[in-house]
C-alpha positions as CSV (number, residue, x, y, z in Angstrom):
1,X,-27.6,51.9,-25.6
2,X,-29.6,49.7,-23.2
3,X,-28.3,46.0,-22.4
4,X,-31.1,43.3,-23.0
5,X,-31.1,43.0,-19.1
6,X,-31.6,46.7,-18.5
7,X,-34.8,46.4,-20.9
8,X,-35.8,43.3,-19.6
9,X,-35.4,45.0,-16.0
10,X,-37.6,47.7,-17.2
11,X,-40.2,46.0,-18.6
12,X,-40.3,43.7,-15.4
13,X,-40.7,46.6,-13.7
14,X,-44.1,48.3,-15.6
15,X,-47.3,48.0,-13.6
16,X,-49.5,46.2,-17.0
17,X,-47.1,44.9,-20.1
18,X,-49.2,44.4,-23.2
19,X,-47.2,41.7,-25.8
20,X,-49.2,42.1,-29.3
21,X,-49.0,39.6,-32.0
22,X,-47.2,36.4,-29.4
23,X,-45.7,34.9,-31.9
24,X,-44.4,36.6,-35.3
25,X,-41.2,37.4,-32.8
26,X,-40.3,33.4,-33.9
27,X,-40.2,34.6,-37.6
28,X,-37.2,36.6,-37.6
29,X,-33.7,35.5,-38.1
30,X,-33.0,35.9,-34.3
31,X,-36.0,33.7,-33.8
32,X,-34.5,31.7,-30.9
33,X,-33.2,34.5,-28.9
34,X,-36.4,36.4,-29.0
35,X,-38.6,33.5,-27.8
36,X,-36.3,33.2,-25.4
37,X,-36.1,36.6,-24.0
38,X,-40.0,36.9,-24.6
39,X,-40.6,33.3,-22.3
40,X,-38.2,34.8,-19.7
41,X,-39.8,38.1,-19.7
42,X,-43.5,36.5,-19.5
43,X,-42.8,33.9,-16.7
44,X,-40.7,36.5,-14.3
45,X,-43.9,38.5,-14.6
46,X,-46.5,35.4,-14.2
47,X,-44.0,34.3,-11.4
48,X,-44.6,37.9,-9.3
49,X,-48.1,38.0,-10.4
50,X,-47.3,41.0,-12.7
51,X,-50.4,42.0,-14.5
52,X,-49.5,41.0,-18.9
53,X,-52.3,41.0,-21.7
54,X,-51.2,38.8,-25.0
55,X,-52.8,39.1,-27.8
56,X,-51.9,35.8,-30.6
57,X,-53.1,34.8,-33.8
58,X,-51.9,31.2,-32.7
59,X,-54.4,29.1,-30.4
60,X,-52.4,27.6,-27.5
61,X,-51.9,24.6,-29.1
62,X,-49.8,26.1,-32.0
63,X,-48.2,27.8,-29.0
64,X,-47.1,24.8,-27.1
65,X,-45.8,23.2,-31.0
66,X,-41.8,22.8,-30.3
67,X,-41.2,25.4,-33.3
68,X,-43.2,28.4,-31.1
69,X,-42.5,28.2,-27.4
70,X,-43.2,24.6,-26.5
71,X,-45.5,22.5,-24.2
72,X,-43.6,23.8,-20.6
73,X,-44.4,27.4,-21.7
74,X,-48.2,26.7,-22.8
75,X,-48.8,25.1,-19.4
76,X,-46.9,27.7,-17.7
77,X,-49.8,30.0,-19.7
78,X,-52.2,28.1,-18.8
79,X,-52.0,28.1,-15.0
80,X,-52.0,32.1,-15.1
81,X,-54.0,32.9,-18.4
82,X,-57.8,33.0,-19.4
83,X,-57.4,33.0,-23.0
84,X,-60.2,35.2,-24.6
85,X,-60.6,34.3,-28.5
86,X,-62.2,37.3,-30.2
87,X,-63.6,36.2,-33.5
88,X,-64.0,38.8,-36.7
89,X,-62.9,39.9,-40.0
90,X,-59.4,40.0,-40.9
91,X,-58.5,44.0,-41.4
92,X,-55.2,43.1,-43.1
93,X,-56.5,40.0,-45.2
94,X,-59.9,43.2,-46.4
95,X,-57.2,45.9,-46.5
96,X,-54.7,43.6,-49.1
97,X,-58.2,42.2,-50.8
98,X,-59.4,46.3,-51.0
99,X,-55.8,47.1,-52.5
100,X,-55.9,44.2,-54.9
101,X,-52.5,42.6,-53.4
């Protein structure tokens, strides 16, 4: 098995890292450890102006609430990010509506 620092080594490492759905890591049980590993892996690679692509449901307001990642890490975001808000349908909200869920 890998350590966390071996991963975390390794994904520093990648030319483009692509973190989908910022966010619904804060949901789990572990919820404090993942943000943290996830801040500390997204500022090392802001810091060596590592190329990163998030994709969020949560505007970066919700982001910088204490209970996501906090006001530091949204302005930390916001020095390096150009957020990109892509409006549409939601394909899980259709899929559960199709299924009748």
């Amino acid at each position: 098995w890998l350590s966390n620092d071996d991963v975390c080594n390794d994904i520093l490492k990648r030319h483009l890292l692509v973190v989908d759905d910022l966010g619904t890591e804060a949901r789990t049980d572990r919820s404090d450890t993942a943000r943290a590993v996830v801040c500390q892996i997204i500022r090392e690679r802001l810091n060596y102006a590592r190329p990163i692509i998030i994709t969020t449901n949560l505007t970066l307001e919700q982001l910088g609430e204490e209970r996501w990642y906090g006001d530091k890490f949204v302005e930390l975001l916001r020095g390096y990010v150009t957020p990109i808000e892509v409006v549409g349908m939601d394909w899980n909200e259709e899929k559960s509506k199709r299924e009748g869920k």
